[in-house]
N, C-alpha and C positions, 0 to 999 in steps of 0.2 A: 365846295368847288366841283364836284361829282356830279358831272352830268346825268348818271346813269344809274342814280341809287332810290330810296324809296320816294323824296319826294315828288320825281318826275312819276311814278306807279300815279300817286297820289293826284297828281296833278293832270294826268290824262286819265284818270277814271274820272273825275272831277271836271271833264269838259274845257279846262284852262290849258293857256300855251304854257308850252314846256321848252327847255333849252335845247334839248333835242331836234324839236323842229325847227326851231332859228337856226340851230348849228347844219342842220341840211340845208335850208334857204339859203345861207349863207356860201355854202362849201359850193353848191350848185351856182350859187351866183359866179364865186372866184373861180369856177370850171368854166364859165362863160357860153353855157350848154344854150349852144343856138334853140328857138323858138319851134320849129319842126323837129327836130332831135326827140326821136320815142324814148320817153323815160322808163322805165321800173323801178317799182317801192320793194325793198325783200327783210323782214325782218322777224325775228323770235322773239316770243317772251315781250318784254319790253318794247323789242322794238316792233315788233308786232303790232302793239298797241300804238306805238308813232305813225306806225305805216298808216294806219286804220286814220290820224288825225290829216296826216299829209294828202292823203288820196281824196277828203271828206273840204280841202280848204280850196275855195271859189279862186282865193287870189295867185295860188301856186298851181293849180290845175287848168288857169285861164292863163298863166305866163310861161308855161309849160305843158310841152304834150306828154304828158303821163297817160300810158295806153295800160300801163300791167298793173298789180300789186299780187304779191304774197306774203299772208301772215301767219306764221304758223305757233302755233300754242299760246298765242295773246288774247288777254280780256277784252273781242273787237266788237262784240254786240251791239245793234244799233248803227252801226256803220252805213251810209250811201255812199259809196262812192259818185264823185261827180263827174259830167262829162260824160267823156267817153270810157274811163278809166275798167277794167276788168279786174276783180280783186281776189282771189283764190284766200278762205281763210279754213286754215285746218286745226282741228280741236280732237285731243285726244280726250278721251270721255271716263280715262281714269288719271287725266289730272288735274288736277285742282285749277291751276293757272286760269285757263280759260271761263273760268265758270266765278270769276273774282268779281265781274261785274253784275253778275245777280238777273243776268239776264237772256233771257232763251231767245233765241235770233229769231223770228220768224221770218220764214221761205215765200215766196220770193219777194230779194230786195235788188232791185236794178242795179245790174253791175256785177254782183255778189255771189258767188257760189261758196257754200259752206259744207266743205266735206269732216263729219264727226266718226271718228274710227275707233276704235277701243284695242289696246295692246294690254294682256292680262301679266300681271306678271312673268309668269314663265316664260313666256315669249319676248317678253324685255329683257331679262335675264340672258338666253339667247343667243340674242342680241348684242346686250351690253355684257358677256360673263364676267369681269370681275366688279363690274357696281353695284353697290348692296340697295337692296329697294327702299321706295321711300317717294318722298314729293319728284324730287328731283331724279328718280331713274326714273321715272315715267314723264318726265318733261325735258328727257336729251333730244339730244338732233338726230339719234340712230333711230329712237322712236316713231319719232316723228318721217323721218324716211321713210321706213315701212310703211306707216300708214297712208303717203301718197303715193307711193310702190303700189299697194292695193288699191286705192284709188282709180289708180290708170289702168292696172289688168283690168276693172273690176269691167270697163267699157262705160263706165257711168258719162251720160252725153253729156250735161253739164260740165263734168272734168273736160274731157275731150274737147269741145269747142272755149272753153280757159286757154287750153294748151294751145289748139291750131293759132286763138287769135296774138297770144302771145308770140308765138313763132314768126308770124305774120306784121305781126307791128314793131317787134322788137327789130325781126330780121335774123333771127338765130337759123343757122344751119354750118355745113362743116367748114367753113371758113368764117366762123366765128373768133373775133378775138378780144379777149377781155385785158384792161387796164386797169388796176389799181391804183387807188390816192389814196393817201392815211389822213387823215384829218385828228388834230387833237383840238377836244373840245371841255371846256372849264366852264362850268357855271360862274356868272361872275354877278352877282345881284345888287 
């Protein structure tokens, strides 16, 4: 009943719908997210991988203004986004995660900006100091931070115009206010 466990991995490297993405179809339906309403896709790891399928489908991208995505440490290779959708997918180059689909992204793909950043151990250490190395210390979210920390100092234009048009379609600035909804989702086959 685990929406969230290997066989959705399986099933979105595999090109098939996954519960994940019904459960966001879904959750966005019962939000009642008017039709001009700027969406964002944000997800890791897994969801990462979701983001990469939700941003890539004609019928969610056509009944929704999905202007953003971010994927950060997901297997998202091959990815177009559609539309108008802008997708930021970031890949640390020492972990494993993103490199699960066997396939090196080639630049440029409309929509897509692929920032690849390498955090050496020590540095993730750092970082993270009491997490002991391994798959998973080079696949946290603090990792991951720095590496688009660097990113943006780096002045790289491609980041830069990710960012302005996000800011821009989202609408973020200081009177930004975000709402939460929990959603529980159960695979139910």
């Amino acid at each position: 009943a685990n929406a969230f466990d290997m066989d959705t991995n399986l099933r979105v490297s595999g090109a098939l719908p996954t519960a994940q993405e019904a459960a966001v179809a879904e959750a966005m339906k019962q939000m009642q997210i008017p039709a001009n309403e700027p969406v964002e896709f944000v997800g890791h790891s897994q969801g990462a991988m979701v983001v990469s399928r939700l941003v890539s489908d004609p019928l969610l991208t056509r009944r929704y203004n999905v202007t953003s995505a971010l994927a950060v440490g997901g297997a998202t290779a091959g990815v177009t986004p559609r539309g108008n959708v802008k997708m930021l997918a970031v890949e640390n180059t020492n972990d494993i995660v993103p490199q699960l689909d066997g396939v090196s992204r080639p630049q440029p793909t409309r929509g897509l900006v692929t920032v690849k950043g390498r955090v050496d151990d020590d540095t993730a250490h750092a970082i993270e100091p009491g997490r002991l190395p391994g798959t998973a210390f080079q696949h946290g979210r603090p990792v991951y931070a720095a590496i688009v920390d660097e990113a943006q100092r780096s002045g790289d234009p491609d980041v830069a115009a990710w960012t302005r048009n996000r800011q821009a379609t989202i609408g973020l600035d200081s009177t930004t206010r975000t709402e939460v909804y929990d959603f529980a989702v159960t695979r139910v086959d």
